[in-house]
matplotlib code that plots the C-alpha trace (Angstrom):
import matplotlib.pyplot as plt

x = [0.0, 2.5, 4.5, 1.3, 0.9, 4.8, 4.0, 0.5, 2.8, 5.2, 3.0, 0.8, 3.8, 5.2, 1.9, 1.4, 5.5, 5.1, 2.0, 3.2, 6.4, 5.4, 4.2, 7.2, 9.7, 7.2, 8.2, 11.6, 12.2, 10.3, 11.9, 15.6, 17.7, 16.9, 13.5, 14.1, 16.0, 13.2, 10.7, 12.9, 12.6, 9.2, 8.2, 5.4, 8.3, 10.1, 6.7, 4.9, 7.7, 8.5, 4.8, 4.6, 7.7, 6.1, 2.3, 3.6, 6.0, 3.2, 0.8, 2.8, 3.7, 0.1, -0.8, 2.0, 1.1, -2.1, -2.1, 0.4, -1.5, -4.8, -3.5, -1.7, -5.1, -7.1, -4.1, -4.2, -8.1, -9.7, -12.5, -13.7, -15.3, -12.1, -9.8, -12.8, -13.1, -9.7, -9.2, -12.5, -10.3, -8.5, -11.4, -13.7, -12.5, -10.6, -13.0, -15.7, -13.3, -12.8, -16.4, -16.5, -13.9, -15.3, -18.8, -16.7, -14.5, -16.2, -17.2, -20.6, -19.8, -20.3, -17.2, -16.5, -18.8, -17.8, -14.3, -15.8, -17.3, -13.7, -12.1, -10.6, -11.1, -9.6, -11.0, -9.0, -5.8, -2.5, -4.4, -6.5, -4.1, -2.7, -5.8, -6.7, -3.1, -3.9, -7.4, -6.3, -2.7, -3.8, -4.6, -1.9, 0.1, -1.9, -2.6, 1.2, 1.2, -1.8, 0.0, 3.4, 2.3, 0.2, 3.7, 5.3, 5.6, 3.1, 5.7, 7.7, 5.2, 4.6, 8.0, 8.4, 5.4, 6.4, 9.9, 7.8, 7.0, 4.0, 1.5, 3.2, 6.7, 6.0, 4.8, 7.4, 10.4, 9.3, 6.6, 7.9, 11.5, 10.0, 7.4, 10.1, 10.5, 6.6, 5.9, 8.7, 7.4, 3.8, 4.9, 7.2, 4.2, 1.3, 4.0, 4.1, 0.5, 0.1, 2.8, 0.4, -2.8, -4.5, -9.1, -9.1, -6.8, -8.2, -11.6, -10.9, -8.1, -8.2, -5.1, -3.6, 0.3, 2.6, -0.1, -2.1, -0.5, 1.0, 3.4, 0.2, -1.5, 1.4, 1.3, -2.4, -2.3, 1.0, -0.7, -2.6, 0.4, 3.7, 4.1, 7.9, 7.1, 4.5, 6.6, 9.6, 7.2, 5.9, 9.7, 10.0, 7.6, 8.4, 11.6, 10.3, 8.4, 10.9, 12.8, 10.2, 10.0, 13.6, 13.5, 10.9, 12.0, 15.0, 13.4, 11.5, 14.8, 16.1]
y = [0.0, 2.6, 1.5, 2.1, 5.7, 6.4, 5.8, 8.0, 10.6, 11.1, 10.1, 13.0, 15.4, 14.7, 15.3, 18.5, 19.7, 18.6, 20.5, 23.6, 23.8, 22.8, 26.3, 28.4, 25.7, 26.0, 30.1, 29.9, 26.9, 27.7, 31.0, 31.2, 33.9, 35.6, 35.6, 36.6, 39.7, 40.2, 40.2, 42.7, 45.0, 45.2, 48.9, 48.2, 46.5, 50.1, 52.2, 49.4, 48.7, 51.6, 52.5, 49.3, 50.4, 53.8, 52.6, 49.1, 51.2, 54.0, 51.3, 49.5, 52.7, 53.7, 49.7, 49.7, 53.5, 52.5, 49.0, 48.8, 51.0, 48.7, 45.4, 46.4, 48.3, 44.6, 42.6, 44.3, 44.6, 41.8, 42.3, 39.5, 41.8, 44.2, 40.9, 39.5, 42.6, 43.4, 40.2, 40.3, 41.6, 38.3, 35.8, 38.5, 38.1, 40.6, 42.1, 42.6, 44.5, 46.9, 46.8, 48.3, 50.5, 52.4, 52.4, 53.9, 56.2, 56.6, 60.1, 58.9, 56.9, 57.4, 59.5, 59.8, 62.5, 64.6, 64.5, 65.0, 68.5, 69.3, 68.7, 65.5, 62.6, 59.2, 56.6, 55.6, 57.2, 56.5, 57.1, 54.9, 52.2, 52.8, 52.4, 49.0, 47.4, 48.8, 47.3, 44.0, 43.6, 45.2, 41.8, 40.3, 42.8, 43.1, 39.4, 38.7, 42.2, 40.9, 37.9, 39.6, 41.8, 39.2, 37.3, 40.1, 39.5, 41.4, 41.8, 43.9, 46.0, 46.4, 46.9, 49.5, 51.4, 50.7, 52.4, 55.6, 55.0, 56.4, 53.8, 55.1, 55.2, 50.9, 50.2, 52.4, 50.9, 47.2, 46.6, 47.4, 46.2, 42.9, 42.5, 43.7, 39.9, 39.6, 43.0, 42.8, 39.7, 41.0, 43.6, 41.7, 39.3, 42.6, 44.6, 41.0, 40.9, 44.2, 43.8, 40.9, 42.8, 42.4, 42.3, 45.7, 47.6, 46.9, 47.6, 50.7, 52.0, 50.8, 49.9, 53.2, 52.5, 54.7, 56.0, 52.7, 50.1, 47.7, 44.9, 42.5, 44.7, 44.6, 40.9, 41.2, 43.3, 41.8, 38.6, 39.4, 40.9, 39.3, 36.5, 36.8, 40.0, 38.7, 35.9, 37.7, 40.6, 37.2, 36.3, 39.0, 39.0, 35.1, 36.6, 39.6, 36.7, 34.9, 37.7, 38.8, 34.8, 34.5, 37.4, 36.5, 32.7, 34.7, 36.9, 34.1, 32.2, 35.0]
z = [0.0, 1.0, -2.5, -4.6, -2.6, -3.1, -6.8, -6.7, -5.1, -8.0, -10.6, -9.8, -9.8, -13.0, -14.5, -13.0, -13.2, -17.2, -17.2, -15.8, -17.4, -20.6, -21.6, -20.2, -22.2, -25.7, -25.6, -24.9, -27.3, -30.6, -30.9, -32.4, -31.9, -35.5, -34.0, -30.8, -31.8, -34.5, -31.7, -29.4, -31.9, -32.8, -31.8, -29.2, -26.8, -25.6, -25.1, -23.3, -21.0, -19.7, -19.5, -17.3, -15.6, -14.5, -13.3, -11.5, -9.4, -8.7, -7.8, -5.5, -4.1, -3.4, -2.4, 0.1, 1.5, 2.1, 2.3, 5.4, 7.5, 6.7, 7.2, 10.6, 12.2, 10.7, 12.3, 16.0, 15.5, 13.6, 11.2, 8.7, 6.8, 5.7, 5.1, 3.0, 1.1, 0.8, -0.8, -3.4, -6.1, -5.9, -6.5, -8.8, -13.2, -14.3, -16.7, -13.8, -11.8, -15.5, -15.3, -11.7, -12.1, -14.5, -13.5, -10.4, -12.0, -15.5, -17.0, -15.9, -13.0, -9.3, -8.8, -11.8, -12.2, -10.0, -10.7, -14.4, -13.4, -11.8, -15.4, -13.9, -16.6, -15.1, -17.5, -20.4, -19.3, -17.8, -13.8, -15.0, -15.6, -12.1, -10.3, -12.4, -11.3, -7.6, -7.5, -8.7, -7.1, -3.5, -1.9, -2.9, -0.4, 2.5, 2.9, 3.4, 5.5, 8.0, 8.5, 9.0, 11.7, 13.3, 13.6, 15.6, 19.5, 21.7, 24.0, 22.5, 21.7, 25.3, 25.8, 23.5, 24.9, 29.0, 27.5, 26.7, 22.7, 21.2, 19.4, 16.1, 17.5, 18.2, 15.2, 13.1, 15.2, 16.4, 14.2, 11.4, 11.7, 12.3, 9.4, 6.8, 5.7, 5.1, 3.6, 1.4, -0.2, -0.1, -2.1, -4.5, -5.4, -5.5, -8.2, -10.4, -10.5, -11.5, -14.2, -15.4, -15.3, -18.6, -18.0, -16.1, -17.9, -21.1, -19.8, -17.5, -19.4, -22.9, -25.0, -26.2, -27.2, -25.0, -23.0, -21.6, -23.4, -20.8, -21.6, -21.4, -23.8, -25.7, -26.5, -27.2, -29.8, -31.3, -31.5, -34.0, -36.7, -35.8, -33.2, -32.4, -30.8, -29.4, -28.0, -27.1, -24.8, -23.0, -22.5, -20.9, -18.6, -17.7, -16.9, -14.9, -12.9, -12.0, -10.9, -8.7, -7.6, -6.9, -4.7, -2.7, -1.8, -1.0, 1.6, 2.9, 3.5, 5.4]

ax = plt.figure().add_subplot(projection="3d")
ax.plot(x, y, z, "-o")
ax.set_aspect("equal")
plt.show()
């Protein structure tokens, strides 16, 4: 029996390692060099990147801003309905959160209207792509930031206070400190989910080259002229997410 299971055991892996790795080896294997340098040049590669560059570091900026300060007030005071709210973006598709976002923030929308009459126009811009990588990528942050701070050691937190620290002086200088491991991979895995948002942007934010035209946008609408540059913008990104993988097994190790 505990052969058979043994057997079950590895069976099932190689399935599901072939499986997985099977994409990620068809783009890095069916693309020569010729083709890859082809693809590296195809004009939508410089615009989209740096675009994708600019709006994954503003919304990780505002998702770790805001996103700290929520996960620690949910860690020290629990509330199932924040943590379940904060992670609906996870579970909702992609095009239903473009959907919200701009019956939200929309010309017409419920703020979007008054921003509207203030000669603010969010939707189908680069804000708007900002706000679509927050929306979907924010869970993926301050899931790993509750858990963080609800591994740091209530005693030293009393410590720190009996010693004459203010609540914010605690958290800046204990708290903190000792969450760096888990915030730093919260935010490593909420920035490569926002470099791979695709539904919302498109939706929210349309696909505009150089002004909303993300790398995942970019392969979209290469797909449909030229498939090395298609292929070599989803390199790319495989590479990016690894990257950000590596990193964070690092931090996790230390």
């Amino acid at each position: 029996m505990s052969r058979a299971w043994n057997a079950a055991q590895a069976a099932a892996t190689a399935l599901l390692a072939a499986f997985l790795a099977l994409p990620i080896v068809a783009l890095a294997t069916t693309l020569g060099w010729s083709g890859l340098g082809a693809g590296f040049r195809n004009p939508l590669l410089a615009p989209a990147l740096r675009l994708s560059a600019l709006t994954t570091s503003c919304s990780l900026t505002l998702v770790v801003t805001l996103g700290t300060l929520f996960a620690w007030r949910v860690a020290r005071r629990p509330s199932p309905f924040l943590e379940s709210l904060a992670q609906l973006p996870a579970v909702i598709p992609p095009a239903v959160a473009g959907v919200g976002l701009l019956l939200a923030f929309g010309r017409r929308g419920l703020f979007g209207a008054f921003l509207e009459r203030h000669g603010i126009a969010l939707a189908f811009s680069t804000p708007a792509v900002v706000l679509a990588e927050a929306f979907v990528s924010a869970p993926f942050f301050i899931q790993a930031a509750i858990a963080a701070f609800r591994r740091v050691d209530e005693n030293a937190l009393v410590v720190a206070r009996t010693l004459g620290a203010t609540p914010f002086g605690a958290f800046r200088r204990v708290a903190l400190p000792l969450a760096a491991p888990g915030l730093a991979a919260g935010a490593a895995m909420s920035w490569a989910r926002s470099l791979g948002e695709f539904g919302a942007t498109l939706l929210f934010a349309g696909n505009l080259t150089g002004r909303t035209q993300t790398l995942p946008l970019a392969v979209y609408t290469a797909m449909e002229s030229d498939l090395r540059g298609a292929q070599a913008l989803s390199l790319v990104m495989v590479a990016l997410a690894l990257l950000v993988l590596l990193v964070v097994r690092r931090v996790q190790r230390a």
